[in-house]
NULUMRO-956861 format. One record per residue (C-alpha): residue number from 1; x, y, z. Coordinates in steps of 0.2 Angstrom, whole numbers, plus 2048, in hexadecimal, padded with zeros to 3 digits. Layout:
REM NULUMRO-956861
REC     k    px    py    pz
REC   NUM     X     Y     Z
...
END
This chain:
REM NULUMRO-956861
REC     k    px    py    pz
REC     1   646   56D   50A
REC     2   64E   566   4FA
REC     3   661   565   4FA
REC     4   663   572   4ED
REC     5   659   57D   4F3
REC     6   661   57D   503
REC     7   673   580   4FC
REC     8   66C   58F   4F2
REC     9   668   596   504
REC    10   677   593   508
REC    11   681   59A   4FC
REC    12   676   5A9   4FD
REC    13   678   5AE   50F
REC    14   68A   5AB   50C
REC    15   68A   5B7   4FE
REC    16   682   5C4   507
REC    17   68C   5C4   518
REC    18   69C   5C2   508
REC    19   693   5D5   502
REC    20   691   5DC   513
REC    21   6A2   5DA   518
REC    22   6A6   5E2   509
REC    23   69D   5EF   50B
REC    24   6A1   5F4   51F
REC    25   6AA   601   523
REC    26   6B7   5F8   530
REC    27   6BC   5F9   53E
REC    28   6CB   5FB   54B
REC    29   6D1   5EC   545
REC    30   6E3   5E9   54B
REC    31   6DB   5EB   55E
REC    32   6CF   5DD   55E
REC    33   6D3   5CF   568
REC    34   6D1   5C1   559
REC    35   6DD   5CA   54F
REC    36   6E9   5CB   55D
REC    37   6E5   5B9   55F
REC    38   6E7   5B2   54C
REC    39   6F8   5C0   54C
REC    40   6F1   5CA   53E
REC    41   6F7   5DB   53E
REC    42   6F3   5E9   52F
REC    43   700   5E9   523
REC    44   705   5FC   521
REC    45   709   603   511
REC    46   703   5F2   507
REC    47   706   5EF   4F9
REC    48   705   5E0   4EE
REC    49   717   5E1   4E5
REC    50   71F   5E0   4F7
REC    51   725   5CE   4FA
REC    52   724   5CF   50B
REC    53   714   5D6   50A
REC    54   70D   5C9   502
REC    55   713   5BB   50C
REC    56   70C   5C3   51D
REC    57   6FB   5C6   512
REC    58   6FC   5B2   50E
REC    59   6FB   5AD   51F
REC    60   6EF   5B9   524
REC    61   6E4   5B2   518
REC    62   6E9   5A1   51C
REC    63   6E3   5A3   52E
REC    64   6D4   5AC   528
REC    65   6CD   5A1   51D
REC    66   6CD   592   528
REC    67   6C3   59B   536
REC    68   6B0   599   534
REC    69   6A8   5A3   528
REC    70   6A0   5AC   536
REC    71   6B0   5B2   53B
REC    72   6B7   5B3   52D
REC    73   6AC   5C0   529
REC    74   6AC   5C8   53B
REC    75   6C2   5CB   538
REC    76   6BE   5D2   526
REC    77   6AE   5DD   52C
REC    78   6BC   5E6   538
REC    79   6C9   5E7   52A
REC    80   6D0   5FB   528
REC    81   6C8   603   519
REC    82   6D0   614   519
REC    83   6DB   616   507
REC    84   6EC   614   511
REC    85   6E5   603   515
REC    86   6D9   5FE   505
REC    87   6E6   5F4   4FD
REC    88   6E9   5E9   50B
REC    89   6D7   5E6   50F
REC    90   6D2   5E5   4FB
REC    91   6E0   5D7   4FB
REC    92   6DC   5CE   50B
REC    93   6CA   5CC   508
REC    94   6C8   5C7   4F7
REC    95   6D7   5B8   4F9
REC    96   6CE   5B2   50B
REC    97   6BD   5B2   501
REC    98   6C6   5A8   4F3
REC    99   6CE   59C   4FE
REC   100   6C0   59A   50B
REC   101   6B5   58A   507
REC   102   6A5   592   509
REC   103   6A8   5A0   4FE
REC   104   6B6   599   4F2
REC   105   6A9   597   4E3
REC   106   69F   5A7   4E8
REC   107   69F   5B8   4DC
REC   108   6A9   5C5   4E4
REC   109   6A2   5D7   4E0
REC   110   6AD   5E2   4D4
REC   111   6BC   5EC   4DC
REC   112   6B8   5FD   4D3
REC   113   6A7   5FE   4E0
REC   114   6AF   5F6   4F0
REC   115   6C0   5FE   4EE
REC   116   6BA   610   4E0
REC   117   6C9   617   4E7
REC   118   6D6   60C   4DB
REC   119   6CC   612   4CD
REC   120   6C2   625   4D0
REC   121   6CE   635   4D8
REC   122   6CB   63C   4E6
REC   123   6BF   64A   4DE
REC   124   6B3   63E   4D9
REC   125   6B1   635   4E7
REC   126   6AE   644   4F2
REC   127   6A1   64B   4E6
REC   128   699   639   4E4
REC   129   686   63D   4E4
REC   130   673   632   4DF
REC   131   676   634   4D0
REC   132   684   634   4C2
REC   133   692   63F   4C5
REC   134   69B   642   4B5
REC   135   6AD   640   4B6
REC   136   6B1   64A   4AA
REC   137   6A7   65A   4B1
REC   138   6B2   65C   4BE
REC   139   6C1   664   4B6
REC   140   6CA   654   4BD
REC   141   6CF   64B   4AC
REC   142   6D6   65D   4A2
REC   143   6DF   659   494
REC   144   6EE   662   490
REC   145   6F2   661   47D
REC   146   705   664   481
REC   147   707   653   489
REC   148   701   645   480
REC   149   702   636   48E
REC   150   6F1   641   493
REC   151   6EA   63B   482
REC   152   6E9   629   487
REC   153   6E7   62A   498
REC   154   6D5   621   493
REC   155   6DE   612   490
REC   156   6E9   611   4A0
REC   157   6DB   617   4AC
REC   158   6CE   60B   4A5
REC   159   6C6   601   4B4
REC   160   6C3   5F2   4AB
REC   161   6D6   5F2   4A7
REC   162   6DC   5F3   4B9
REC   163   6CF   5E9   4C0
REC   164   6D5   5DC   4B4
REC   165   6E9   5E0   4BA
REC   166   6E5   5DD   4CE
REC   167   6DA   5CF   4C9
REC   168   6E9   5C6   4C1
REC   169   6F4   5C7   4CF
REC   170   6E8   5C3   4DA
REC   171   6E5   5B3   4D2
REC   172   6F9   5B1   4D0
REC   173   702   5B8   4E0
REC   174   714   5B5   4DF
REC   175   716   5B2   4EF
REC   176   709   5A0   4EB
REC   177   713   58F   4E1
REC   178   70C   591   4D1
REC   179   6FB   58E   4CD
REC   180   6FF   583   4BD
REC   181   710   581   4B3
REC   182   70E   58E   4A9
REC   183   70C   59B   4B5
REC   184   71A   5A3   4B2
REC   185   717   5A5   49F
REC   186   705   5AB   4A1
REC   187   70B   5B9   4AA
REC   188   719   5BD   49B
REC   189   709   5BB   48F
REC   190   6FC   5C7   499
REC   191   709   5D5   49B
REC   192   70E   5D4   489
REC   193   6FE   5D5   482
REC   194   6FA   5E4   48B
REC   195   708   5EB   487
REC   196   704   5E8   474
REC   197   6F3   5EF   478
REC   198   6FB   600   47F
REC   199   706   5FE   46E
REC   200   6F8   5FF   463
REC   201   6F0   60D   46B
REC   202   6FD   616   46A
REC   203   700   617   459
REC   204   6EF   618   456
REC   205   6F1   629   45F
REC   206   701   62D   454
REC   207   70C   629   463
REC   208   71D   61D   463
REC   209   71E   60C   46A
REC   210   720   60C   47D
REC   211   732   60F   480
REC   212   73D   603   48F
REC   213   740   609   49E
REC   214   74A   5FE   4AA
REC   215   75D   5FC   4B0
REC   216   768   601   4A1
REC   217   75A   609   497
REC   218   757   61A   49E
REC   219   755   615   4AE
REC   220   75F   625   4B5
REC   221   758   630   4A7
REC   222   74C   63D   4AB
REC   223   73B   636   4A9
REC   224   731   640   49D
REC   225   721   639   4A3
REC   226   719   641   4B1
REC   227   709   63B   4BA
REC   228   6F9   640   4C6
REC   229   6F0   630   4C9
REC   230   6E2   63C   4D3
REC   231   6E0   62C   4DF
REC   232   6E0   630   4F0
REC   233   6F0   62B   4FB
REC   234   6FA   62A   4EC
REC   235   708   636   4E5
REC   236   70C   640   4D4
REC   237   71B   63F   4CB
REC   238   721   64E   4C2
REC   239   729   64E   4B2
REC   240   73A   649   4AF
REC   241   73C   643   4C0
REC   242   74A   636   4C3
REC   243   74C   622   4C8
REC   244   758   624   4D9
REC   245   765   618   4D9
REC   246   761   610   4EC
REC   247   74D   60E   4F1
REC   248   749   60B   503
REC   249   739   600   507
REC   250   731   5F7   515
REC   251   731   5E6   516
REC   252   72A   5DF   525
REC   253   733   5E8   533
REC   254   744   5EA   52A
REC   255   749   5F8   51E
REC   256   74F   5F2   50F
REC   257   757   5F9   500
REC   258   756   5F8   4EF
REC   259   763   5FC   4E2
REC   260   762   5FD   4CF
REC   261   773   5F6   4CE
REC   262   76F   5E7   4D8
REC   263   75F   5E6   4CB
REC   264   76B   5E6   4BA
REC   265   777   5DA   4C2
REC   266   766   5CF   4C5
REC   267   760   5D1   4B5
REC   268   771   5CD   4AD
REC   269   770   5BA   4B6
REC   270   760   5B9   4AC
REC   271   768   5BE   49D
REC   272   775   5B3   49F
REC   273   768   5A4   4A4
REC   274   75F   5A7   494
REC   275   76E   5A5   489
REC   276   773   598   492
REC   277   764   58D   492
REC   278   761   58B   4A3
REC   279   75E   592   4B4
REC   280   762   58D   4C6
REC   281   757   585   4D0
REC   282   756   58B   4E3
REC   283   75D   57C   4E8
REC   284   76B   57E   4DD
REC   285   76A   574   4CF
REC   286   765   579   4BD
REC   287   758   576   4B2
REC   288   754   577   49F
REC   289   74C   58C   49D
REC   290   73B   58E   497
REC   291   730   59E   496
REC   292   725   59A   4A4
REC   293   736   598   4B0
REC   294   73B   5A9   4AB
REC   295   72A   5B1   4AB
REC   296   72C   5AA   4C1
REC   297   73D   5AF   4C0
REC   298   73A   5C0   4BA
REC   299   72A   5C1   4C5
REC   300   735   5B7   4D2
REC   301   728   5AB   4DB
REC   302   72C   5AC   4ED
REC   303   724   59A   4F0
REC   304   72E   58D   4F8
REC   305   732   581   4EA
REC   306   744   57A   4E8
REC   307   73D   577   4D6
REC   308   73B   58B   4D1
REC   309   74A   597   4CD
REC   310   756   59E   4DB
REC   311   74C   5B0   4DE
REC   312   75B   5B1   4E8
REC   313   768   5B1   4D8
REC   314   75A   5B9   4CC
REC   315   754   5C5   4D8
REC   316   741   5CE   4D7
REC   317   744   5D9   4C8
REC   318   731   5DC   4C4
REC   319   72A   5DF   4D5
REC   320   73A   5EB   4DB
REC   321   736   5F3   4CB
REC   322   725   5F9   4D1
REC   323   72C   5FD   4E1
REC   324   738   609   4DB
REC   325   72C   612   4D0
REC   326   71F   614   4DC
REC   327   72C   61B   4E9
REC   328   736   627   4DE
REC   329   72F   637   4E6
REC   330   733   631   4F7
REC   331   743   623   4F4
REC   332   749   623   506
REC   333   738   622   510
REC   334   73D   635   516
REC   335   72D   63F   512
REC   336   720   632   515
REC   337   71A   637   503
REC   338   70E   62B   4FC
REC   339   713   61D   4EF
REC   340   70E   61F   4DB
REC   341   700   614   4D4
REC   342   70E   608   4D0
REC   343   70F   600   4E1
REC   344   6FD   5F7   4E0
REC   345   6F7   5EB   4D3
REC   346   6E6   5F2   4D1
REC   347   6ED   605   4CD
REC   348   6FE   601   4C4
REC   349   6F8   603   4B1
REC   350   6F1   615   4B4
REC   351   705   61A   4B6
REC   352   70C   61C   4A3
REC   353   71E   615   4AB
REC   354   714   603   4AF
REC   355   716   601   49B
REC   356   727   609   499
REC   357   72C   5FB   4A7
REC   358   723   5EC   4A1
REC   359   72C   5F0   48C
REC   360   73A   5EE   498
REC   361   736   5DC   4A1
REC   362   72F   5D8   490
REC   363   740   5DB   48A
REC   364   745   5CE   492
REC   365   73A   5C3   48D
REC   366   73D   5C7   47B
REC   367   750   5C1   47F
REC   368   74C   5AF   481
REC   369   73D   5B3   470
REC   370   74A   5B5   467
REC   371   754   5A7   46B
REC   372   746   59B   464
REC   373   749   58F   454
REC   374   73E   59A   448
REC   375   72D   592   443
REC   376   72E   58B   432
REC   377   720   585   424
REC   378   71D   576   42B
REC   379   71D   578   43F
REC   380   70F   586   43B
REC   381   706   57A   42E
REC   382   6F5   571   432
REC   383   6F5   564   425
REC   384   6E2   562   41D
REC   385   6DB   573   425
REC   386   6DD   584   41B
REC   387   6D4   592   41F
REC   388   6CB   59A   411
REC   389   6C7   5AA   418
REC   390   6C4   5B6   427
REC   391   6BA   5C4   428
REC   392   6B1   5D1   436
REC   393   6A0   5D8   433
REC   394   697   5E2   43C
REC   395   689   5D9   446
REC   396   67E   5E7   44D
REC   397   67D   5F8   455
REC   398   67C   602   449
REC   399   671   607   437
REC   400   67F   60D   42C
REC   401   68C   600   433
REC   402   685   5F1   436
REC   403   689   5E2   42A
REC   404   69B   5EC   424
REC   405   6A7   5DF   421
REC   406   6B9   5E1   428
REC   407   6B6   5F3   42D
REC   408   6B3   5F6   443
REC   409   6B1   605   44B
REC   410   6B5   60B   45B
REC   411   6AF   618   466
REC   412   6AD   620   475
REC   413   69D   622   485
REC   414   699   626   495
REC   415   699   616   4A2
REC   416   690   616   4B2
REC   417   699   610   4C1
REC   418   691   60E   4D0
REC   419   69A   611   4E1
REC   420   692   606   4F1
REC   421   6A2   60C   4FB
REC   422   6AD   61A   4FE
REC   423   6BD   619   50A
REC   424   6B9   622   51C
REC   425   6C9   62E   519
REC   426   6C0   635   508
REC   427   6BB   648   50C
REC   428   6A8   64A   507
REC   429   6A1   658   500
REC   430   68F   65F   507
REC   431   682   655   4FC
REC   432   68C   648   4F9
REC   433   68B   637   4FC
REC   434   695   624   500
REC   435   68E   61D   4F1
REC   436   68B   624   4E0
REC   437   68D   622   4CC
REC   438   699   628   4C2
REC   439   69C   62A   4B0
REC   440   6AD   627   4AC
REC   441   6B2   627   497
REC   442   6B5   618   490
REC   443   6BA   611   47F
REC   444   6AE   603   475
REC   445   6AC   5FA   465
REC   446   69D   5F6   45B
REC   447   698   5E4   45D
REC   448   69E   5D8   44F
REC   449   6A0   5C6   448
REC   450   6AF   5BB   442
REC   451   6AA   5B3   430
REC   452   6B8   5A4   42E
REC   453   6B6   598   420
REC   454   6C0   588   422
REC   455   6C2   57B   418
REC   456   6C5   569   41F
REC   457   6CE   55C   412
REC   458   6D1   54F   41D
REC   459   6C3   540   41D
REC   460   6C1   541   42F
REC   461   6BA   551   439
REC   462   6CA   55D   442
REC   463   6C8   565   451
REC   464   6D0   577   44F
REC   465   6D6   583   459
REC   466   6D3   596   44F
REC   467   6DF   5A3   455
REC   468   6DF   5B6   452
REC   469   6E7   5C5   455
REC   470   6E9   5D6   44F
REC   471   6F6   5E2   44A
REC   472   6F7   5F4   443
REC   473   6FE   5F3   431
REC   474   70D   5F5   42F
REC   475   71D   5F3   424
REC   476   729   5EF   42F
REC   477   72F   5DF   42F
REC   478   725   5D0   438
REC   479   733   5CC   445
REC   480   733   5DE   44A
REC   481   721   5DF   44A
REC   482   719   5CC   453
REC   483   719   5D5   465
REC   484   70C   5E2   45D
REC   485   6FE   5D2   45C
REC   486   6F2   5D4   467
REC   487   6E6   5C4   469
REC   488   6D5   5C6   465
REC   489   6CD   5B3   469
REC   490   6D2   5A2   469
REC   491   6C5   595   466
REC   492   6C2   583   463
REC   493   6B6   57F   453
REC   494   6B5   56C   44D
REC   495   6B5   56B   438
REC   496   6AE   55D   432
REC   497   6B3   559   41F
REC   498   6B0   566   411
REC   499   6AD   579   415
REC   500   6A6   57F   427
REC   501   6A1   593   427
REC   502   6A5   597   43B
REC   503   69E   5A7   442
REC   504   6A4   5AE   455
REC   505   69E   5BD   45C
REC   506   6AB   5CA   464
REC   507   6A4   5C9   476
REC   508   6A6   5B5   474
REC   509   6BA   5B8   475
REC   510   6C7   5AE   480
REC   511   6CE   5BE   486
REC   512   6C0   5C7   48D
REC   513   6B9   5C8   49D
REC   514   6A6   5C1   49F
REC   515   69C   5CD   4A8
REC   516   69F   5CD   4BB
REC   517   68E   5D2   4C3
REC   518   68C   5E2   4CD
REC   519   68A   5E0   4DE
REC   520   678   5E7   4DB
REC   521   673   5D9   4D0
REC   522   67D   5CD   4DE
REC   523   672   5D4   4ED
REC   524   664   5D0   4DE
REC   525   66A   5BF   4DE
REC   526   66B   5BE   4EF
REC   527   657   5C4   4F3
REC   528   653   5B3   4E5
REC   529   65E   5A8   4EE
REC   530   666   5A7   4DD
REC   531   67B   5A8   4DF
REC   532   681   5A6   4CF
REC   533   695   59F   4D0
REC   534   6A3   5A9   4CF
REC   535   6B0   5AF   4C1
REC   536   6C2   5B5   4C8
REC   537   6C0   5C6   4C2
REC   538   6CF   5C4   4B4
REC   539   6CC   5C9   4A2
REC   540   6CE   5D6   497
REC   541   6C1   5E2   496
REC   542   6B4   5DD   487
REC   543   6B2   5F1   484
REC   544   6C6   5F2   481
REC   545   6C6   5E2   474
REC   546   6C8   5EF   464
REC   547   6D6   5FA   466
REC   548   6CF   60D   461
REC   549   6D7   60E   451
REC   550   6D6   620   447
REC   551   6C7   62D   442
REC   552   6D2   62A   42F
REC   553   6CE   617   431
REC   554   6DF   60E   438
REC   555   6E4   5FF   42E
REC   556   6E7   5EE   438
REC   557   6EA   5DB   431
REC   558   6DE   5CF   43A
REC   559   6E7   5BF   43A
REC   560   6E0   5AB   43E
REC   561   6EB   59C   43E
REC   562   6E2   58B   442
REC   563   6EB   57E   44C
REC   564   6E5   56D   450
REC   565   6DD   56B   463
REC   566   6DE   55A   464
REC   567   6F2   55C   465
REC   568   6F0   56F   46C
REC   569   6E4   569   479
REC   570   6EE   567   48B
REC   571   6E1   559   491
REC   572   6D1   551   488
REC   573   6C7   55E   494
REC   574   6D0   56E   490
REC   575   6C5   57B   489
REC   576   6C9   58D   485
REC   577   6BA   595   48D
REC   578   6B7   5A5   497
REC   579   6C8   5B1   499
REC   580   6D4   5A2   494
REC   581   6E0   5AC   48A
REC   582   6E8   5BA   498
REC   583   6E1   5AE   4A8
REC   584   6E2   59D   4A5
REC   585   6D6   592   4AF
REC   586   6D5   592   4C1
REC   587   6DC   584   4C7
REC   588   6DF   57A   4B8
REC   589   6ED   578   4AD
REC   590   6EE   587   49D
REC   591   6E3   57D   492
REC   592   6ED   580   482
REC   593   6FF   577   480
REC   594   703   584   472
REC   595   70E   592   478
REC   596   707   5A0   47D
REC   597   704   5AC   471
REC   598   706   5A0   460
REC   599   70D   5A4   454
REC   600   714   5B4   459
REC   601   71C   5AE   468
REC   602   72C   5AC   45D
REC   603   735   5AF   44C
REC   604   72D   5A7   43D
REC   605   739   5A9   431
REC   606   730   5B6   426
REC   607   731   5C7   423
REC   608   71F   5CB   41F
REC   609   70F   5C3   427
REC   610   708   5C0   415
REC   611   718   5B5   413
REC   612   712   5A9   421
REC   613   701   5A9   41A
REC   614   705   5A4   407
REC   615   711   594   40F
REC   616   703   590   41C
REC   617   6F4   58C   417
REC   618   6EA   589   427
REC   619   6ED   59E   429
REC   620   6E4   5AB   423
REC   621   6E9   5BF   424
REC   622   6D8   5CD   421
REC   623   6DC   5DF   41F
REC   624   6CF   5E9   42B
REC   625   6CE   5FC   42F
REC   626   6C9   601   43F
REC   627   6BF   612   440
REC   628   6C0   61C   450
REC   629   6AE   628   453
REC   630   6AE   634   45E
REC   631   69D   62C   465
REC   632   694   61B   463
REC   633   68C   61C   450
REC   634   678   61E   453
REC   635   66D   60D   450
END
């Protein structure tokens, strides 16, 4: 047998006994002898914000992964899959699988049909039948027209979203030594954008910004937003319920307590850090402050590296905040009531309050922002490059639409998602069954194209980086107004001298998530010996690139700046394809030495966007409308 050919085999019997073990239904884990052996224990209460969770779940993986794959998958095939325990046994497979080095490069199938309960409530799970079951038919998703968080509840609940949010900490524990340098400030970028996202549909809905929650802003106010994830094993949260000022959680076998006055005096040592420059090391010394050591020291990296800042003097702001949220209808552990959607990365952004926090870490952030020397002229000039234009069209999809220029439209469909596994502790209906579809409402755009035109007055061709972004129109000032920029792509285009017309295609975007392959199409791929590689699961959804805009045809600037990638460029191999832009590269350095974000990472020292562009020429600023239909406009 050739070579090749026998490594397919391989790969393909190790991509099936991969799916199978996903797919068991457990066992009584905790009693096997191996586990009692390897001192694995189920981890009660999981949950992925919990320090000390984390580190128990590092070792567990650790000795998992170095076992045989055979065994490997034996331990995991016996993991608990009830809801209590999903998280941890979500959490626990897909790490060993991506450390373990016969299945490291393998595709793991998508969370929303191993683990449908982070994503479908509890109605639809136990009505799950052959065919599609529409969500929306069983009175589950009633709008009240009284309370408007309901209105965007689309947005928050989106599966592609929240598959995207676990994926990201999956790939980045904190509890791991950084991936790459600029860990830390990838995960100030990611949360910031979507932030911005949430921004812009809000005020495409007529809403306000998001308004910070956290220590010293409102944090002992009654909270105005209530919320029913439906997710079973989770609790609601009434309206104008309260933040106590003490929260008791598990970690490990002691009780610990968390106090939001601990918290402020935390987050004021990182205050006092950013205006002073620095920050101290865990070993005690100092070091010059950058944004990816406060994105870990706000995130507070647990890994043992003298190098990274004292989580001891800074604390764990982000992570306590989750926990206290989550735990507000239950504080003390007295009731045993379940914890709010904000104590698990995969159901987190459902919870209106996970955006309310994260304006408030972004905060923060937007301290040491403002802090920066301003960009001038000439930092933000590419000398010999201007860009001559920058327009959208439409590029298919619809008769009346297709070839508009600088006009996109949203709109909303049914999606079919199909279950293969439903937790043992799910109450089914009679008729029902473990695996099923169902069509959950989801907002799209019509497919278009970038047309940029660049002109090249150098005698020797340039390698340039195009940025854009996005923003709702506006006349507020551009200071107050950068942090509404959402990023749209980020490519490399090489202009040789004179004109080059460059065309890009939506779905071609650095932000987006390629299209992870259903575990149908795997088991496909696993009848033809035919394993394709695997993609981490991190990315924004492709179907969320276009923020809905308005039936009255919102306004929005589309902005482009070309920079020069041969100075951009972090190595001579450093590329900016697949989902670069919120994920970075697995295991590589962020390929781009540009902060994340340019140019809007900072002041500019202009009050109007159109200000920049007049002084720099390698810019171009379009208006666009975006058109929100009620349905996809007919071909």
């Amino acid at each position: 047998m050739a070579p090749n050919k026998a490594k397919s085999g391989e790969k393909a019997a190790a991509q099936k006994k991969m799916l199978e073990a996903f797919l068991s239904e457990g066992d009584d884990f905790v009693q096997t002898t191996s586990a009692k052996d390897l001192d694995i224990e189920v981890i009660k209460d999981f949950s992925n914000f919990n320090t000390d969770h984390m580190k128990r779940a590092n070792k567990i993986v650790d000795r998992l992964s170095n076992l045989s794959l055979s065994d490997t998958i034996d331990m995991l095939s016996r993991l608990p899959k009830s809801t209590r325990d999903s998280l941890f046994t979500a959490t626990i497979m897909r790490r060993t699988f991506r450390m373990h080095k016969d299945t490291a490069d393998l595709q793991q199938p998508p969370l929303h049909q191993t683990d449908p309960q982070f994503f479908f409530s509890e109605e639809c799970l136990a009505h799950l039948i052959n065919d599609d079951l529409d969500e929306g038919e069983l009175n589950i998703d009633v709008i009240n027209d009284t309370y408007k968080e309901h209105k965007i509840a689309w947005f928050r609940e989106d599966v592609g979203i929240n598959e995207h949010h676990f994926y990201w900490h999956e790939v980045y524990p904190t509890t791991e030594a950084p991936k790459f340098k600029r860990q830390g400030e990838l995960f100030v970028y990611m949360h910031q954008q979507m932030l911005a996202r949430y921004d812009f549909e809000r005020l495409a809905l007529g809403f306000d910004r998001v308004h910070a929650l956290g220590p010293g802003y409102n944090w002992h106010e009654p909270i105005k937003e209530g919320y029913n994830s439906r997710l079973k094993g989770m609790s609601f949260r009434a309206t104008n319920h309260s933040v106590v000022p003490v929260t008791k959680f598990k970690d490990g076998l002691k009780t610990k307590l968390l106090t939001t006055d601990k918290m402020a005096r935390q987050r004021d040592r990182i205050f006092d850090s950013i205006l002073q420059g620095y920050y101290q090391k865990a070993n005690g010394d100092t070091s010059p402050l950058t944004m990816a050591d406060l994105g870990v020291m706000v995130e507070a990296n647990e890994a043992e590296d003298a190098d990274l800042p004292d989580r001891n003097f800074y604390g764990n702001v982000h992570n306590q905040g989750h926990i206290i949220i989550a735990s507000i209808n239950d504080p003390e552990r007295i009731h045993n009531i379940p914890h709010g959607p904000m104590f698990n990365t995969s159901t987190a952004i459902r919870d209106p309050l996970f955006f309310r926090w994260h304006k408030y870490i972004d905060g923060i952030f937007e301290e040491y922002r403002v802090l920066q020397n301003p960009y001038t002229a000439q930092d933000l000039t590419f000398s010999g490059i201007k860009i001559e234009n920058l327009e959208t069209i439409i590029s298919s999809g619809a008769q009346d639409e297709s070839g508009e220029v600088n006009q996109l439209y949203t709109y909303f469909h049914k999606k079919s998602y199909l279950m293969r596994r439903v937790p043992q502790d799910v109450k089914k209906l009679e008729g029902s069954t473990t695996n099923g579809g169902v069509l959950k409402k989801e907002l799209d755009h019509l497919p278009f194209m970038y047309k940029i035109k660049i002109a090249n007055n150098k005698s020797k061709p340039a390698l340039v980086a195009l940025r854009i972004f996005l923003a709702p129109s506006t006349t507020a000032p551009l200071d107050e107004w950068r942090n509404m920029y959402i990023e749209l792509d980020r490519f490399v285009v090489e202009v040789p001298p004179g004109v080059k017309d460059v065309e890009r295609l939506d779905d071609q975007s650095s932000v987006v998530l390629d299209r992870s392959p259903t575990i149908e199409e795997m088991e496909q791929d696993v009848a033809n010996s035919d394993v394709r590689n695997g993609i981490c699961g991190c990315g924004w959804p492709l179907h969320l690139l276009i923020p809905r805009g308005t039936e009255a045809n919102m306004s929005a600037k589309l902005f482009v700046i070309a920079t020069d990638w041969s100075e951009d460029r972090h190595d001579s191999n450093a590329t900016l394809d697949g989902s670069v832009s919120y994920c970075g590269k697995s295991g590589l350095p962020y390929p781009d030495k540009k902060p994340m974000g340019y140019p809007f990472d900072r002041a500019m020292g202009y009050t109007h966007l159109h200000e920049l562009v007049d002084d720099v020429p390698n810019s171009f600023v379009t208006d666009i409308k975006i058109r929100h239909k009620p349905n996809r406009p007919q071909a």
